[in-house]
C-alpha positions as CSV (number, residue, x, y, z in Angstrom):
1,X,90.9,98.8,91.0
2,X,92.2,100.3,87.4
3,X,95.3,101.3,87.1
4,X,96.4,103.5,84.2
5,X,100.0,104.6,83.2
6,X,101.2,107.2,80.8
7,X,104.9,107.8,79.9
8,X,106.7,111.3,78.8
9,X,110.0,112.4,79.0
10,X,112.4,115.8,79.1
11,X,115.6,116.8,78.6
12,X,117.1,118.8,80.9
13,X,120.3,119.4,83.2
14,X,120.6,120.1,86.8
15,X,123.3,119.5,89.8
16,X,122.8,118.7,92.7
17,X,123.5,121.2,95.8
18,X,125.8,120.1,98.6
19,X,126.7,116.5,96.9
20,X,129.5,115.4,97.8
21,X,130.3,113.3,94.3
22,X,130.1,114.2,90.3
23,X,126.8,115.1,90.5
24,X,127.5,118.3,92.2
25,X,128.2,119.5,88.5
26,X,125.8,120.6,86.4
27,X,125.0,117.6,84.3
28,X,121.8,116.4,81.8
29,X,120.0,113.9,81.3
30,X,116.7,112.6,79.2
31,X,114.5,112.2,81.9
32,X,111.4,109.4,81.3
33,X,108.4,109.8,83.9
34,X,105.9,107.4,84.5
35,X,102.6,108.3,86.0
36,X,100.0,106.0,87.3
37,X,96.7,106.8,88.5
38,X,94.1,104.9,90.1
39,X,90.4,104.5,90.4
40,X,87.7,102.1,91.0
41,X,85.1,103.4,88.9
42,X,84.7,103.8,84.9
43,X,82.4,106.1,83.2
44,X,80.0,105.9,81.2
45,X,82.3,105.1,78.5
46,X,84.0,102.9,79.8
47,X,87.0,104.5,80.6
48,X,88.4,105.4,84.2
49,X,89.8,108.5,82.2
50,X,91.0,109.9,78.7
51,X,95.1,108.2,78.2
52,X,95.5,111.5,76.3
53,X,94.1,113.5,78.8
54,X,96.6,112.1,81.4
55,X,99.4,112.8,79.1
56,X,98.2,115.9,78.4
57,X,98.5,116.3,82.6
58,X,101.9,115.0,82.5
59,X,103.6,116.9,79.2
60,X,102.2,120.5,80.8
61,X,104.4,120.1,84.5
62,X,107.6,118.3,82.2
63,X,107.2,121.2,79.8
64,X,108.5,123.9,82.2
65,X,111.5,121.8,82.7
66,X,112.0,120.7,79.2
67,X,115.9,122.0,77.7
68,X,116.7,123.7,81.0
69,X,118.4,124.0,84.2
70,X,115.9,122.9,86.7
71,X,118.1,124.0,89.2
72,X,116.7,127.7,88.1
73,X,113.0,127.0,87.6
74,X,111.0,127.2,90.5
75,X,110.6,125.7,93.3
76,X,113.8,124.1,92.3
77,X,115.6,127.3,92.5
78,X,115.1,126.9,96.2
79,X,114.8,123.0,96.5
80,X,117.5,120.7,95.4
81,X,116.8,119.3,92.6
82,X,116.9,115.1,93.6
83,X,114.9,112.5,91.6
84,X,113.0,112.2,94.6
85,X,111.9,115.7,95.0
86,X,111.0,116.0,90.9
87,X,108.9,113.2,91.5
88,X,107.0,114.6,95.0
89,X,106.5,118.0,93.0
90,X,105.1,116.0,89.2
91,X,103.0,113.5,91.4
92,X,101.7,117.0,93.5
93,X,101.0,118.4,90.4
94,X,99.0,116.3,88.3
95,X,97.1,115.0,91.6
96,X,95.4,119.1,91.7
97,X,94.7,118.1,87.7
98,X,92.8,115.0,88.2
99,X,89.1,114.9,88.0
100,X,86.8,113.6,91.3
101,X,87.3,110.3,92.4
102,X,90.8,109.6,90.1
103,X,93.5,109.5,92.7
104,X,97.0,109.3,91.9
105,X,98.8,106.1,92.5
106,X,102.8,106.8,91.7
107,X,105.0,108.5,89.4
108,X,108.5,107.0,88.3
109,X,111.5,109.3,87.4
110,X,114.3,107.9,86.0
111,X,117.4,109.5,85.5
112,X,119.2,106.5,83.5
113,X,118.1,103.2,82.3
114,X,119.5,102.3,85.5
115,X,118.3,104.4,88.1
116,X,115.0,105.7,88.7
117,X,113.0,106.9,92.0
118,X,109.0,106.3,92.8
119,X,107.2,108.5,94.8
120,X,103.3,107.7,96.0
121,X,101.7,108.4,99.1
């Protein structure tokens, strides 16, 4: 099995709805996400896919967050915005990107250095 990872990151703010510390205030952070996808085949390149491509993938969901307020762009203007549900709704997204037979493995948010959230099926 090949396992490829790409990195990106944002900037944004967001709070989080019905918390009951700090975070309840709209705050920022620089956001890095990790995504890892996964596949048992190469082609005939030797490649299981394009890094660039992948990135590519990545950068266009991170974009509509990028310098914002996640908490107003959708669906996070009816879902609370949690690390854990940014990372369901990037790993959702970039799994309806990926070609035939490349299956997503994880993505990683982090928040901080210190704290970050994985999501994979």
């Amino acid at each position: 099995m090949y396992k490829l990872v790409v990195e990106s990151f944002f900037s944004a703010a967001h709070h989080l709805v019905e918390y009951p510390g700090a975070c309840r205030r709209i705050h920022g952070h620089n956001w890095v996400v990790k995504a890892t996808i996964a596949a048992s085949i190469l082609d005939e390149s030797g490649m299981v896919m394009d890094l660039f491509t992948l990135k590519a993938i990545l950068d266009d969901c991170l974009n509509q967050f990028d310098h914002r307020l996640i908490n107003e762009t959708p669906p996070f203007d009816t879902v609370n915005p949690t690390s854990e549900n940014l990372a369901k709704y990037i790993y959702d997204y970039m799994k309806k990107q990926l070609p035939q037979g490349i299956n997503m493995h994880q993505v990683e948010v982090c928040e901080t250095e210190k704290f970050s959230v994985i999501y994979s099926e």
